[in-house]
Structures are given as C-alpha cells and as structure tokens.
PDB file of N, CA, C and O in Angstrom:
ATOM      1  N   UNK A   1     -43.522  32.893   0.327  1.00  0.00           N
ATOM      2  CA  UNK A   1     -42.256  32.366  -0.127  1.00  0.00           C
ATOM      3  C   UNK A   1     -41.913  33.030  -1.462  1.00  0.00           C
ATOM      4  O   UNK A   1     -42.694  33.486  -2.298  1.00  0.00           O
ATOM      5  N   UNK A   2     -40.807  32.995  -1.479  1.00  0.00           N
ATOM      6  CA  UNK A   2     -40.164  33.867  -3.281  1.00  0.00           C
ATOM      7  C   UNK A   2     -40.351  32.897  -4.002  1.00  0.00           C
ATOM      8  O   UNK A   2     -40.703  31.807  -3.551  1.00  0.00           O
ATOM      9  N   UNK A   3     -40.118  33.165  -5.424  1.00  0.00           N
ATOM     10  CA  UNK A   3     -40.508  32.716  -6.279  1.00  0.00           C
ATOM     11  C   UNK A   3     -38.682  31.895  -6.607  1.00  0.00           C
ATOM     12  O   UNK A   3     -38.397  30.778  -7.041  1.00  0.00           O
ATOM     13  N   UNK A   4     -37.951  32.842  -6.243  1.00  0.00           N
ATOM     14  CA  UNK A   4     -36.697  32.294  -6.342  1.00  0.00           C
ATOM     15  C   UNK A   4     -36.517  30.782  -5.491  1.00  0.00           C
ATOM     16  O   UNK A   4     -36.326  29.653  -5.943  1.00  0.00           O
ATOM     17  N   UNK A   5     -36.685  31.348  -3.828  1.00  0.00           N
ATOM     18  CA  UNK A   5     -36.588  30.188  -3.149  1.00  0.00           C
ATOM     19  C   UNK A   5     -37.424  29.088  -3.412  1.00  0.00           C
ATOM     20  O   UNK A   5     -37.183  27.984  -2.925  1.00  0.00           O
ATOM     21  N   UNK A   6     -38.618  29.354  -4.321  1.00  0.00           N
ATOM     22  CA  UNK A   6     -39.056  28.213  -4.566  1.00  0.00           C
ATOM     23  C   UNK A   6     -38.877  27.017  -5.356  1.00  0.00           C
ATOM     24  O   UNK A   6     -39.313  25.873  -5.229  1.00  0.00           O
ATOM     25  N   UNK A   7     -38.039  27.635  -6.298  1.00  0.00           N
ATOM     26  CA  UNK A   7     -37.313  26.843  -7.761  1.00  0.00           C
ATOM     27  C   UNK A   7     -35.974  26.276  -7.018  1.00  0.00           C
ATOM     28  O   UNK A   7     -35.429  25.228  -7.366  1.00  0.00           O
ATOM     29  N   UNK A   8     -35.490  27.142  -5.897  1.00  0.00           N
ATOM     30  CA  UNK A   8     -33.780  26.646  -5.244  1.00  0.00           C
ATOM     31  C   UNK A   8     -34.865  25.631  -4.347  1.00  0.00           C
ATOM     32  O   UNK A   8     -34.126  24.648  -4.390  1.00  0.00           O
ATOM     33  N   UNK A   9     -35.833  25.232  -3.719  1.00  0.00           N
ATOM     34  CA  UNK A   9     -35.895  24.602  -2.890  1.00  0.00           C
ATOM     35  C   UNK A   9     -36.519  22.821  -3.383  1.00  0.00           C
ATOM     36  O   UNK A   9     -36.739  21.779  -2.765  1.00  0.00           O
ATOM     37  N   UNK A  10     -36.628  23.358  -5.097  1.00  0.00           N
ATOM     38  CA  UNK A  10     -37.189  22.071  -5.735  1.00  0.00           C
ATOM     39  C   UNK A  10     -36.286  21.687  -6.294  1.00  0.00           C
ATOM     40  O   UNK A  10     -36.428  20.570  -6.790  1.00  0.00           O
ATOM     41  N   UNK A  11     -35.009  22.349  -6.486  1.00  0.00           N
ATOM     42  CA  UNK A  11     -33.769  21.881  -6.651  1.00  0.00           C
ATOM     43  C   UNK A  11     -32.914  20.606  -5.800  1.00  0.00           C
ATOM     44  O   UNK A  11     -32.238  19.594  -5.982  1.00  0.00           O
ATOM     45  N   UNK A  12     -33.492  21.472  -4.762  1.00  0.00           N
ATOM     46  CA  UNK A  12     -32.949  20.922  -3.055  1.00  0.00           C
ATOM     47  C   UNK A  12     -33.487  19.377  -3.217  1.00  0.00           C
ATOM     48  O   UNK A  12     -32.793  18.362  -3.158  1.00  0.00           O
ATOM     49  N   UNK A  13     -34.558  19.441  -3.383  1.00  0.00           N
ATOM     50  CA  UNK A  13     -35.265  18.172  -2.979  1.00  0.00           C
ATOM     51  C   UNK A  13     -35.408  17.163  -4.099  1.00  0.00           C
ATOM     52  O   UNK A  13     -35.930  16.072  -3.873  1.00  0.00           O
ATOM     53  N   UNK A  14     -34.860  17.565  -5.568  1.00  0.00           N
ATOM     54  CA  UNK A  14     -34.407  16.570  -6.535  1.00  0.00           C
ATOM     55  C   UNK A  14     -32.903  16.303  -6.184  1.00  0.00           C
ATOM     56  O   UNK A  14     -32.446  15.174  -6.356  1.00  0.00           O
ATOM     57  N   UNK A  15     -32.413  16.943  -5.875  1.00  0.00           N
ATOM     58  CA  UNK A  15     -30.466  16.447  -5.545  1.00  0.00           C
ATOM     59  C   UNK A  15     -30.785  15.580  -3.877  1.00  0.00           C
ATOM     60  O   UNK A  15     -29.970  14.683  -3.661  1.00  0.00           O
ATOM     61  N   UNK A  16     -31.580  15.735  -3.052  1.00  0.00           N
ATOM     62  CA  UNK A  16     -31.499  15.131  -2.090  1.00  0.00           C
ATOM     63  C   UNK A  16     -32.588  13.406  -2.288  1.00  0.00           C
ATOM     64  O   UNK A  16     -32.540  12.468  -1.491  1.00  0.00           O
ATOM     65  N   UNK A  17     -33.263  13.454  -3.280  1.00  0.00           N
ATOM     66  CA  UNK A  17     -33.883  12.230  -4.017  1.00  0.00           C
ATOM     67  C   UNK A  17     -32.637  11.394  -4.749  1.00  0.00           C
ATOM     68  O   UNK A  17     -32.568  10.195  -5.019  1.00  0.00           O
ATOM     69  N   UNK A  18     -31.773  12.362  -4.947  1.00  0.00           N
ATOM     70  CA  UNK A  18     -30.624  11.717  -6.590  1.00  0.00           C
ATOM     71  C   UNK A  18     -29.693  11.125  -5.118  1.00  0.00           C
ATOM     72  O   UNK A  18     -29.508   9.990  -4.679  1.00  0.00           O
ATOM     73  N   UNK A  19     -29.336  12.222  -4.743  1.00  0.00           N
ATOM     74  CA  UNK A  19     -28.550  10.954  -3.535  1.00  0.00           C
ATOM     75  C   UNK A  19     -28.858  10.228  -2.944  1.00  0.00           C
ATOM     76  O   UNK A  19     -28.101   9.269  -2.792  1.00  0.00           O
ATOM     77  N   UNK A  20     -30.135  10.247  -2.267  1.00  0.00           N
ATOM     78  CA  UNK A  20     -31.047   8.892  -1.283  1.00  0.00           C
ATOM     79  C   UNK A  20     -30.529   8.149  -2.219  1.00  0.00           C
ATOM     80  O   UNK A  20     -29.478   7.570  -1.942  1.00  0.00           O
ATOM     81  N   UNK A  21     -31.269   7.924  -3.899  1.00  0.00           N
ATOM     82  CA  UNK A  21     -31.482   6.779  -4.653  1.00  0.00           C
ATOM     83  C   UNK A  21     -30.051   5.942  -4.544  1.00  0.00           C
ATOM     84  O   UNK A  21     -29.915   4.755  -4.249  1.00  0.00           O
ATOM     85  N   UNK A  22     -28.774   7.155  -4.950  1.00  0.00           N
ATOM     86  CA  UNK A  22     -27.597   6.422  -4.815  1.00  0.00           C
ATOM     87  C   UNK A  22     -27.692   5.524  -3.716  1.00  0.00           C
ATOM     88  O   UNK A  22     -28.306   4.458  -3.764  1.00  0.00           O
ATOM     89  N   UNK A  23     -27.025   5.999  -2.635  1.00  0.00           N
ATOM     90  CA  UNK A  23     -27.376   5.924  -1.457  1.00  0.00           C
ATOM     91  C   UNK A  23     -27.813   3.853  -0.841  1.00  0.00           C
ATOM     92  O   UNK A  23     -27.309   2.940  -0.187  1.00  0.00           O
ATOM     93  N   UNK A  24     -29.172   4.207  -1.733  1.00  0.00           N
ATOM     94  CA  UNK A  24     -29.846   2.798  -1.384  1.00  0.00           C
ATOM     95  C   UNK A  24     -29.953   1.640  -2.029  1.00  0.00           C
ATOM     96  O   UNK A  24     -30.514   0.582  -1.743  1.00  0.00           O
ATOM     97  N   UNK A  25     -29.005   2.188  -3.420  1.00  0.00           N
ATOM     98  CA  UNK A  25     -28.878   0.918  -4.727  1.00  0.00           C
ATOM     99  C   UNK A  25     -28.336  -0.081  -3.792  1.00  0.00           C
ATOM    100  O   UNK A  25     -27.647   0.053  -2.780  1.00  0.00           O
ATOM    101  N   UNK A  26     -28.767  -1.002  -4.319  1.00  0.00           N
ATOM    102  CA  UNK A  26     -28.194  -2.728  -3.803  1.00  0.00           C
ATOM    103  C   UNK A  26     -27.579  -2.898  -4.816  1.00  0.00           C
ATOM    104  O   UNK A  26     -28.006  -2.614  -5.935  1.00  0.00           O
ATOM    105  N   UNK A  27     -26.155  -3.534  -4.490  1.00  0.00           N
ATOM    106  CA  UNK A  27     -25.016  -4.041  -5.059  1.00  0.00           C
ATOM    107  C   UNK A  27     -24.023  -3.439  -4.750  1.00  0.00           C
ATOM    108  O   UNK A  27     -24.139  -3.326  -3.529  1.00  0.00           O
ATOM    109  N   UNK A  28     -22.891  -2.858  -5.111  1.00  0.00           N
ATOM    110  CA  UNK A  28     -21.794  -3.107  -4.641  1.00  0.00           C
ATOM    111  C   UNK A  28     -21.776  -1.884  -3.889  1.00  0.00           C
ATOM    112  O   UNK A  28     -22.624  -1.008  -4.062  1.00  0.00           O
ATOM    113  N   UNK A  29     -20.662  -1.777  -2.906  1.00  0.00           N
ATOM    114  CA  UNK A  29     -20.193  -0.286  -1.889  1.00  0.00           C
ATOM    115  C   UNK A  29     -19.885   0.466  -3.015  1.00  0.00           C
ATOM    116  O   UNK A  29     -19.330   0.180  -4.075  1.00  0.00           O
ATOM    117  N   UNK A  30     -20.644   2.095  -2.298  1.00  0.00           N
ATOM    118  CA  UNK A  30     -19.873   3.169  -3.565  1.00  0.00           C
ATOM    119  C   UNK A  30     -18.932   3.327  -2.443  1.00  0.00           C
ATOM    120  O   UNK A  30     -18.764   3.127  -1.239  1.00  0.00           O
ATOM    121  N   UNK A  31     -18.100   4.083  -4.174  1.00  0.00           N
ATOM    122  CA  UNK A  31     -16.992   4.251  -3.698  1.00  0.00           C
ATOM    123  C   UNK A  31     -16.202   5.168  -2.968  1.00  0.00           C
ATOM    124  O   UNK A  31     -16.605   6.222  -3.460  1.00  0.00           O
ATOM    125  N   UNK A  32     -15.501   5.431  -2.276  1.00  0.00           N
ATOM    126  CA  UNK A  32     -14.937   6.658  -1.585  1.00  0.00           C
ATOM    127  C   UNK A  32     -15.244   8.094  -1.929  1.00  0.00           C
ATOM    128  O   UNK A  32     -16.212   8.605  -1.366  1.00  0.00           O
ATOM    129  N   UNK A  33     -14.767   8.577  -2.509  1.00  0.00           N
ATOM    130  CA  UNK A  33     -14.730   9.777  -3.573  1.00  0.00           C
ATOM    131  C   UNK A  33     -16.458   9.834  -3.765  1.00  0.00           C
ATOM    132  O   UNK A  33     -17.069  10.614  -3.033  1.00  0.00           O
ATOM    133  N   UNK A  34     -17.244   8.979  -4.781  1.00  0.00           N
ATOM    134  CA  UNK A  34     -18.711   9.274  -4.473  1.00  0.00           C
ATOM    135  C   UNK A  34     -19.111   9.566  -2.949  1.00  0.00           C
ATOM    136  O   UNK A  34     -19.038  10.795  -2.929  1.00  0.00           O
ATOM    137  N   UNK A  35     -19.361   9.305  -2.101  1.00  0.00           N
ATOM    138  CA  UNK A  35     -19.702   9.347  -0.973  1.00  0.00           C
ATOM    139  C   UNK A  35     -18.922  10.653  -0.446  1.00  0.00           C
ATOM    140  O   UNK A  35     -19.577  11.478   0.190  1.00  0.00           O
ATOM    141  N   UNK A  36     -17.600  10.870  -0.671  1.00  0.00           N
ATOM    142  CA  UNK A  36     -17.090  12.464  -0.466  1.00  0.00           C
ATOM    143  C   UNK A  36     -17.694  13.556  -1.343  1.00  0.00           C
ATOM    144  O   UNK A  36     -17.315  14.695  -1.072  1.00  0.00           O
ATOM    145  N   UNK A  37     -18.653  13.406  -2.447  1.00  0.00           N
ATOM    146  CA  UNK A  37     -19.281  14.242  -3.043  1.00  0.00           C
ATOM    147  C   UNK A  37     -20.413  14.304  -2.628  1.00  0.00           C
ATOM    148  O   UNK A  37     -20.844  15.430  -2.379  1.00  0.00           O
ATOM    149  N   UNK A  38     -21.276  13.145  -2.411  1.00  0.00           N
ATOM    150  CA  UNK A  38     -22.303  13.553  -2.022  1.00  0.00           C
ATOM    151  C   UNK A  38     -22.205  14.313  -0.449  1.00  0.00           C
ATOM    152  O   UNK A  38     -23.067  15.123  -0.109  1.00  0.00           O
ATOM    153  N   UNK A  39     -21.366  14.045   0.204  1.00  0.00           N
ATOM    154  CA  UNK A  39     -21.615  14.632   1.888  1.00  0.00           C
ATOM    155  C   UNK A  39     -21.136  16.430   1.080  1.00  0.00           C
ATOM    156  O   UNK A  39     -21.935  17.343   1.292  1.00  0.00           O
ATOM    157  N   UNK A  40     -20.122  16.672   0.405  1.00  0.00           N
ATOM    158  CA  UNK A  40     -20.347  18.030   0.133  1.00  0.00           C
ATOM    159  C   UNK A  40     -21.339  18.591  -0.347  1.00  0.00           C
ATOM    160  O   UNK A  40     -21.647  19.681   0.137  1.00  0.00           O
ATOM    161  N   UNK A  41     -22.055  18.098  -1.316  1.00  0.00           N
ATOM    162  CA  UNK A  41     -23.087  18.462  -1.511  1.00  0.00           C
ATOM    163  C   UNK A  41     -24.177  18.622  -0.795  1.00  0.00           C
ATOM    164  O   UNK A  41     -24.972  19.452  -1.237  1.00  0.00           O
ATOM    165  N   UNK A  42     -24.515  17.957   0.394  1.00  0.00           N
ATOM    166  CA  UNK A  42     -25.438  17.775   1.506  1.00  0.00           C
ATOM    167  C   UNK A  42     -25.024  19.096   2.216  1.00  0.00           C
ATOM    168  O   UNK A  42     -25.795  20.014   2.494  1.00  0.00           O
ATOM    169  N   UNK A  43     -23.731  19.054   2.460  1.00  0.00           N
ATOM    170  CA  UNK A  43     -23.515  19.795   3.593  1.00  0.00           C
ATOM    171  C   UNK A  43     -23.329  21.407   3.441  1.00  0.00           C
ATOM    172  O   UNK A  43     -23.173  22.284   4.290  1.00  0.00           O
ATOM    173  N   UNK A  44     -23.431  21.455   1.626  1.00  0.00           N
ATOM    174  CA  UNK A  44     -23.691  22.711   0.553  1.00  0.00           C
ATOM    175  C   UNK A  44     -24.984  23.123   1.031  1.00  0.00           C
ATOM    176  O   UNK A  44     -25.345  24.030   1.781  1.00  0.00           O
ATOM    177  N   UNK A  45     -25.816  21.869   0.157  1.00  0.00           N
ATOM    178  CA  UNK A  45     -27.349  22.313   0.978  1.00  0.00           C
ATOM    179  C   UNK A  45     -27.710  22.660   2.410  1.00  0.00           C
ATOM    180  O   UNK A  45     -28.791  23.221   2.583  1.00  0.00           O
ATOM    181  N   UNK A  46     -26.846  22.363   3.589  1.00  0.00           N
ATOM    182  CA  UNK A  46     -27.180  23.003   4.716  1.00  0.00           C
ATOM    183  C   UNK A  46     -27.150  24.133   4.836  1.00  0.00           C
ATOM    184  O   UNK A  46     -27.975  24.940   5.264  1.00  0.00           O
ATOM    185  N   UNK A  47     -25.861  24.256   4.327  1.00  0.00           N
ATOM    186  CA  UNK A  47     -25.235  25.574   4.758  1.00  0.00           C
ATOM    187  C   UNK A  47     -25.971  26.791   4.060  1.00  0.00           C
ATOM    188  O   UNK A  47     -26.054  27.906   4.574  1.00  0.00           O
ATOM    189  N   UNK A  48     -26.530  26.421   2.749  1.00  0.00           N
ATOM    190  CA  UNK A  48     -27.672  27.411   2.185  1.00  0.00           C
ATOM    191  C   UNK A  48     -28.922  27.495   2.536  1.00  0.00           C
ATOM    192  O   UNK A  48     -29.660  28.461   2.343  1.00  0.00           O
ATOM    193  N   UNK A  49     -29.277  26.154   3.230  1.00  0.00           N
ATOM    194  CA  UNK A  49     -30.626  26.121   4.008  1.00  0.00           C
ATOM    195  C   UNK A  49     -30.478  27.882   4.957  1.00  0.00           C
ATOM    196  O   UNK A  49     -30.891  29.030   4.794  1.00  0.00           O
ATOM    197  N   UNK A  50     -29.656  27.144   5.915  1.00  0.00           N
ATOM    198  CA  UNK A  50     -29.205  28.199   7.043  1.00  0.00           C
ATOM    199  C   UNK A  50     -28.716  29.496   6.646  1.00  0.00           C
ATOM    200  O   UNK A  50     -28.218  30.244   7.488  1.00  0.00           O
ATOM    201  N   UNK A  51     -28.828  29.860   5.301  1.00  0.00           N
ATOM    202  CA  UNK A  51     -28.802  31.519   4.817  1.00  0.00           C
ATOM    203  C   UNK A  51     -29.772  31.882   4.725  1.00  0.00           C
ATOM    204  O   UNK A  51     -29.985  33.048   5.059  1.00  0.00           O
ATOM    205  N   UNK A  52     -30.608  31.235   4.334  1.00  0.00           N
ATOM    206  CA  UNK A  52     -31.936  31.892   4.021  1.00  0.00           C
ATOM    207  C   UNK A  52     -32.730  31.936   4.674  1.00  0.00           C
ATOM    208  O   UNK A  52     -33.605  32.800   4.603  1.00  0.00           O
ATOM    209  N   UNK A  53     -32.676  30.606   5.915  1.00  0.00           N
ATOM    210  CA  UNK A  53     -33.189  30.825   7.983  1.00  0.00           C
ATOM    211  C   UNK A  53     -32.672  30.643   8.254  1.00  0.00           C
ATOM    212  O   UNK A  53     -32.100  29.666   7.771  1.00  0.00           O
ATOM    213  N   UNK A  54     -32.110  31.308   9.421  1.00  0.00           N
ATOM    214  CA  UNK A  54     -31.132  31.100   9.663  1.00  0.00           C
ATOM    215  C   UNK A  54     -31.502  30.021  11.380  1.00  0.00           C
ATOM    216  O   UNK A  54     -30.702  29.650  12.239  1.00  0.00           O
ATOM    217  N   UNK A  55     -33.070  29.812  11.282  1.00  0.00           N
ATOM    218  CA  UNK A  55     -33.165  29.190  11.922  1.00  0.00           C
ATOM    219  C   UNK A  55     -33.568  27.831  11.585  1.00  0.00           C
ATOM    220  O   UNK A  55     -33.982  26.963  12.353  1.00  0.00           O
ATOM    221  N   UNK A  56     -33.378  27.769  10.265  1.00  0.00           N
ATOM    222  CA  UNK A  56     -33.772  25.763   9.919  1.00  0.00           C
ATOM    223  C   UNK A  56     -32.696  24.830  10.788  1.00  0.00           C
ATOM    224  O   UNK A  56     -31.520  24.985  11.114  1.00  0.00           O
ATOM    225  N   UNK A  57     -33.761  23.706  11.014  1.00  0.00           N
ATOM    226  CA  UNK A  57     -33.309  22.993  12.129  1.00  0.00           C
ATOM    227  C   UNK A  57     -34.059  22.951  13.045  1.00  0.00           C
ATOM    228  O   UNK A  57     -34.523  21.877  13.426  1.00  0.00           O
ATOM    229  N   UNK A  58     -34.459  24.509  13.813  1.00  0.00           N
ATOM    230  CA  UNK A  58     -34.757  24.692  15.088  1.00  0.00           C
ATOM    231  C   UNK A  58     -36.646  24.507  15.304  1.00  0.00           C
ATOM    232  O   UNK A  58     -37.043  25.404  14.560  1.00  0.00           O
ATOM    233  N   UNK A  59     -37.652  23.979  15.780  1.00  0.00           N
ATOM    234  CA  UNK A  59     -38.586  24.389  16.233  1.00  0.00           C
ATOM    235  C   UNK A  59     -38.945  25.698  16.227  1.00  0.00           C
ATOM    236  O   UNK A  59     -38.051  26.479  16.555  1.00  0.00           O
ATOM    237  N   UNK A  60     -40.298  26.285  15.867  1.00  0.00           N
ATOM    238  CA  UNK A  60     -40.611  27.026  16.160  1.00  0.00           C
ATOM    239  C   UNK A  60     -42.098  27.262  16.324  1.00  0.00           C
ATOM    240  O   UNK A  60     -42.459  26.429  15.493  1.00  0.00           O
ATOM    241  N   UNK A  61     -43.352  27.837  16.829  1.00  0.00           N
ATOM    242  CA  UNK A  61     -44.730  27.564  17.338  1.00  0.00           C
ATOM    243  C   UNK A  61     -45.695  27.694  16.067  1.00  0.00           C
ATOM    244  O   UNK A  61     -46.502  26.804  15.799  1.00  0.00           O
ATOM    245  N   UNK A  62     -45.553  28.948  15.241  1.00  0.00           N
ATOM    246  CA  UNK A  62     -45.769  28.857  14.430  1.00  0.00           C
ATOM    247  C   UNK A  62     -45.545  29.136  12.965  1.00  0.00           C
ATOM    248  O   UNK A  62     -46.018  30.030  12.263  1.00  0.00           O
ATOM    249  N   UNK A  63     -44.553  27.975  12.615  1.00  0.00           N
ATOM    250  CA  UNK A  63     -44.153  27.583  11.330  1.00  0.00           C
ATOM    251  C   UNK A  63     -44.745  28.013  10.008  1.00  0.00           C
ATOM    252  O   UNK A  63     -45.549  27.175   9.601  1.00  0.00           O
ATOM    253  N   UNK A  64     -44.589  29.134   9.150  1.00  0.00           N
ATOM    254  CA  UNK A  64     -44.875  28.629   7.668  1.00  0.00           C
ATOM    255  C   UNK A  64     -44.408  27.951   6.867  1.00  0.00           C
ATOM    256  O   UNK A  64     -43.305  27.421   7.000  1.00  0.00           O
ATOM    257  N   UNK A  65     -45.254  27.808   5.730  1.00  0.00           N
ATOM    258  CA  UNK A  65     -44.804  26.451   4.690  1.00  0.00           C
ATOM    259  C   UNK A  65     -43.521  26.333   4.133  1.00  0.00           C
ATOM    260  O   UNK A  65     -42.999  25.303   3.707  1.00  0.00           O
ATOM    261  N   UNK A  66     -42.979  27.652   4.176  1.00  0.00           N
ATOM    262  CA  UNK A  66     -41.563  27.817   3.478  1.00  0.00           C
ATOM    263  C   UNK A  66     -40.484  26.722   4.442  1.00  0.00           C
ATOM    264  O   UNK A  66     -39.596  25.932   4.123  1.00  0.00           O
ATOM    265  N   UNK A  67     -41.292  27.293   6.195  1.00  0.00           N
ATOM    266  CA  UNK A  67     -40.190  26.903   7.269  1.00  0.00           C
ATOM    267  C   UNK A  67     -39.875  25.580   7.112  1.00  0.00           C
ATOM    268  O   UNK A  67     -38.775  25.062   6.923  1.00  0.00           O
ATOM    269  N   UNK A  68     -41.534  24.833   7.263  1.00  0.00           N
ATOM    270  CA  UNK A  68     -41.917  23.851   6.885  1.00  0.00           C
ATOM    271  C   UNK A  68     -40.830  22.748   6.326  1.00  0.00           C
ATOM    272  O   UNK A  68     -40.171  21.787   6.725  1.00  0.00           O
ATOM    273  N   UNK A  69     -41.097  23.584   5.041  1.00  0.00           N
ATOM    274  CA  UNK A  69     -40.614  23.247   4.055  1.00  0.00           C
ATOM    275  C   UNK A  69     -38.707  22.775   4.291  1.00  0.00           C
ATOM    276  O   UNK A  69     -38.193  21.657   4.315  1.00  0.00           O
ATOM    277  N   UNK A  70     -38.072  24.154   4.431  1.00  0.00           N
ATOM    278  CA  UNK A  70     -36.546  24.089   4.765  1.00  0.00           C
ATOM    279  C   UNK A  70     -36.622  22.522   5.830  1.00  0.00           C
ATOM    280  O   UNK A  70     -36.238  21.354   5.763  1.00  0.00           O
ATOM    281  N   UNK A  71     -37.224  23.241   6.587  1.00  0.00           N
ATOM    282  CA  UNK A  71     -36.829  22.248   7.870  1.00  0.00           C
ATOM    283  C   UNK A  71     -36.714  20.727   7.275  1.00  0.00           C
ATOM    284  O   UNK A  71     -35.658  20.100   7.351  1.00  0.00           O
ATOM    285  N   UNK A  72     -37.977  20.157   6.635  1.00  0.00           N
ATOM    286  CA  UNK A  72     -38.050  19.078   5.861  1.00  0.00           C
ATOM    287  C   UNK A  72     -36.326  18.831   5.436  1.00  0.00           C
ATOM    288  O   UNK A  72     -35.566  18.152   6.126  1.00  0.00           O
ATOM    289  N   UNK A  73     -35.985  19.440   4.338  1.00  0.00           N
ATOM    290  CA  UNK A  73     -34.868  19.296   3.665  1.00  0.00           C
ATOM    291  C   UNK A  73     -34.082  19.498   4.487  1.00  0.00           C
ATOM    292  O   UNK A  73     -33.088  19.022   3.938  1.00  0.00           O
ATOM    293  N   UNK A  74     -33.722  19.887   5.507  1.00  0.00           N
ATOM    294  CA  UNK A  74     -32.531  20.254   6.550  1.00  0.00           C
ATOM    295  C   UNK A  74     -32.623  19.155   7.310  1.00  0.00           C
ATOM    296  O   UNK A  74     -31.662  18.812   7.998  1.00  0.00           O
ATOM    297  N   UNK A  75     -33.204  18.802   7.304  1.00  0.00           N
ATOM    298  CA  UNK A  75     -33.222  17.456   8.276  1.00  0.00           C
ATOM    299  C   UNK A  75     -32.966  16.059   7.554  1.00  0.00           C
ATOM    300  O   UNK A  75     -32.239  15.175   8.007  1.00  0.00           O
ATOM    301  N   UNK A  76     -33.683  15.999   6.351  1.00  0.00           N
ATOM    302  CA  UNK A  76     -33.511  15.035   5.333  1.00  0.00           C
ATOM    303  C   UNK A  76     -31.563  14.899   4.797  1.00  0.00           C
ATOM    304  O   UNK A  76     -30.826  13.923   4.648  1.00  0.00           O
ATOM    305  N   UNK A  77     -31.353  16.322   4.658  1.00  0.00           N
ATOM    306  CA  UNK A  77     -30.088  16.437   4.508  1.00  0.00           C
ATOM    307  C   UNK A  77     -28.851  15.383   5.456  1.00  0.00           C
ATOM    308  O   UNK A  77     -28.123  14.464   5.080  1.00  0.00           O
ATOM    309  N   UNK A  78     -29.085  16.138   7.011  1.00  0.00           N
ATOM    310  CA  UNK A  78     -28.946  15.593   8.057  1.00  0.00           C
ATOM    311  C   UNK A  78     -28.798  13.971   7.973  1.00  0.00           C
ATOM    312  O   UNK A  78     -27.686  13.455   8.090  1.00  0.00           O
ATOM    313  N   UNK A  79     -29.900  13.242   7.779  1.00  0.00           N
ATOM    314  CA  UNK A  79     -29.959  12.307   7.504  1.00  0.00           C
ATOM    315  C   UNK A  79     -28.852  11.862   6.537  1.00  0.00           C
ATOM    316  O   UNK A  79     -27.719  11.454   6.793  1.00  0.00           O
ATOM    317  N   UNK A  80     -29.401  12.023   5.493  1.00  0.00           N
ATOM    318  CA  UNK A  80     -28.089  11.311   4.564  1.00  0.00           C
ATOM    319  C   UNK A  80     -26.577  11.277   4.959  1.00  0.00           C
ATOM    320  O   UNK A  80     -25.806  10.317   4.970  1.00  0.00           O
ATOM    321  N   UNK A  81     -26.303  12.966   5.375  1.00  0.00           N
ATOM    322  CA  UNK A  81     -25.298  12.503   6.024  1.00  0.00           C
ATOM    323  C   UNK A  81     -24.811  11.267   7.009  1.00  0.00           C
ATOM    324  O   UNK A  81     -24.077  10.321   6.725  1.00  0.00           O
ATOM    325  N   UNK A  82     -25.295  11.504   7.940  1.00  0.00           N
ATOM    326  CA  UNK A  82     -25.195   9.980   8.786  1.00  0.00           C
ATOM    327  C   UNK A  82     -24.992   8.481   8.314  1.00  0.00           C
ATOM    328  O   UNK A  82     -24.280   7.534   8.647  1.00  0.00           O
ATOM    329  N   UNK A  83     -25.963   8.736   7.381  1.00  0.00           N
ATOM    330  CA  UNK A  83     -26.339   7.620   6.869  1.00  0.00           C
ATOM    331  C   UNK A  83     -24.466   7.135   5.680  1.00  0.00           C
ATOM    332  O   UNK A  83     -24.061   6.031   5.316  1.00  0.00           O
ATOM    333  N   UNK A  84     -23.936   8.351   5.490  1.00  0.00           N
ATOM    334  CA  UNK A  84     -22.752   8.274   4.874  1.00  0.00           C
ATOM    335  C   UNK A  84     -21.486   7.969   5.649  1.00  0.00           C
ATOM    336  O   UNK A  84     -20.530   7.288   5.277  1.00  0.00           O
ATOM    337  N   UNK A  85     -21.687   8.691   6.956  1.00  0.00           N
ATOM    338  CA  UNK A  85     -20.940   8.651   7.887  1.00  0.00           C
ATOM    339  C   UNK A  85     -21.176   6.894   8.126  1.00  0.00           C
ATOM    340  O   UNK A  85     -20.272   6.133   7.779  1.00  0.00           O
ATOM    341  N   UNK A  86     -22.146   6.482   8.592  1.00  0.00           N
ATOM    342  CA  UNK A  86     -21.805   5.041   8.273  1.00  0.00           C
ATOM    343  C   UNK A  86     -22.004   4.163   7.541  1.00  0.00           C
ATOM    344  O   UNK A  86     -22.413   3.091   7.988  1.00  0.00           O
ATOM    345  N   UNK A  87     -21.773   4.346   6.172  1.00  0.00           N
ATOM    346  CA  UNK A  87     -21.460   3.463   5.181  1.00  0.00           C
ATOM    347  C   UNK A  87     -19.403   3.798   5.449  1.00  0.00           C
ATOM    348  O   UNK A  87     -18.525   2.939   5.366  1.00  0.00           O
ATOM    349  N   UNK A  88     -19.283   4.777   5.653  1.00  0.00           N
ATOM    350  CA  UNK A  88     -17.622   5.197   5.246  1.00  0.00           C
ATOM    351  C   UNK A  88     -17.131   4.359   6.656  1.00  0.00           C
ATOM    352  O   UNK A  88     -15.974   3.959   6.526  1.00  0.00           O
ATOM    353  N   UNK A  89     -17.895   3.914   8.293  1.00  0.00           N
ATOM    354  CA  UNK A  89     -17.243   3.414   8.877  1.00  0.00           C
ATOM    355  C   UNK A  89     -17.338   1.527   8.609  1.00  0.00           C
ATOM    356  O   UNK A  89     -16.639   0.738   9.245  1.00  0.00           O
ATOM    357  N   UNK A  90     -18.086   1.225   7.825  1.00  0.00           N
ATOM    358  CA  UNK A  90     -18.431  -0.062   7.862  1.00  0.00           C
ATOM    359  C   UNK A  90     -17.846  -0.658   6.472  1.00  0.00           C
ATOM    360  O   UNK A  90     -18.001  -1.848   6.197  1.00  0.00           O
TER     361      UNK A  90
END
C-alpha cells in the first residue's frame, strides 16, 4: 500500500466515525441540510474509493490488506448512506 493511500484512507475512516457519531446522537432529528452533507461526503468517499480500485465493493479470492481495507470503508460508507436515506424518509 502507498504511503499516500495510507494517510487518505485514515482520513476515510475518521470522517466516516465523525458521521456514524452524528448519525447516532440521541435527541433531536438532524436537520435537512446536515444529512445532505453528510450523504455528499459519503458518496465523495465512494467515488474515491472506486479510483483507486476500481474494484472496491466487489469480492475477490485473494484480497490484500489495502483491498481489505477499501472494501471495509466502501461498504461502511454504503451503510451510512442508507441509514440517511432513512432517517430523510421517516
């Protein structure tokens, strides 16, 4: 793994901690606009996941740690989204 992708990928996974946390505070609904930032931002991080593999997401037999790794956050990503998608329908 680069030394670059490694600092962008601990990036990844403190902004995808900072939104869970939002995310799961108890008390009141966030608000519109928050929840439209964080899904851009999620969906930022996909879309850079998928530059750099262009196969994160997908299975593959044998995985290194980097793949590992993306996949983790590409999926975690994934998640939140949804998880936004229904807070915004409820």
């Amino acid at each position: 793994m680069i030394i670059g992708e490694d600092l962008f990928l601990q990036q990844v996974n403190r902004e995808l901690e900072r939104i869970e946390a939002k995310l799961n505070q108890e008390g009141e609904k966030p608000k519109w606009l928050t929840l439209q930032r964080q899904k851009i931002a999620l969906n930022l991080i996909c879309h850079q996941l998928k530059q750099i593999d262009p196969n994160v997401g997908e299975s593959s037999e044998n995985p290194d740690a980097g793949q590992v790794r993306r996949n983790l956050y590409y999926f975690k990503a994934q998640m939140l989204l949804r998880q936004i998608e229904e807070r915004k329908q409820s």
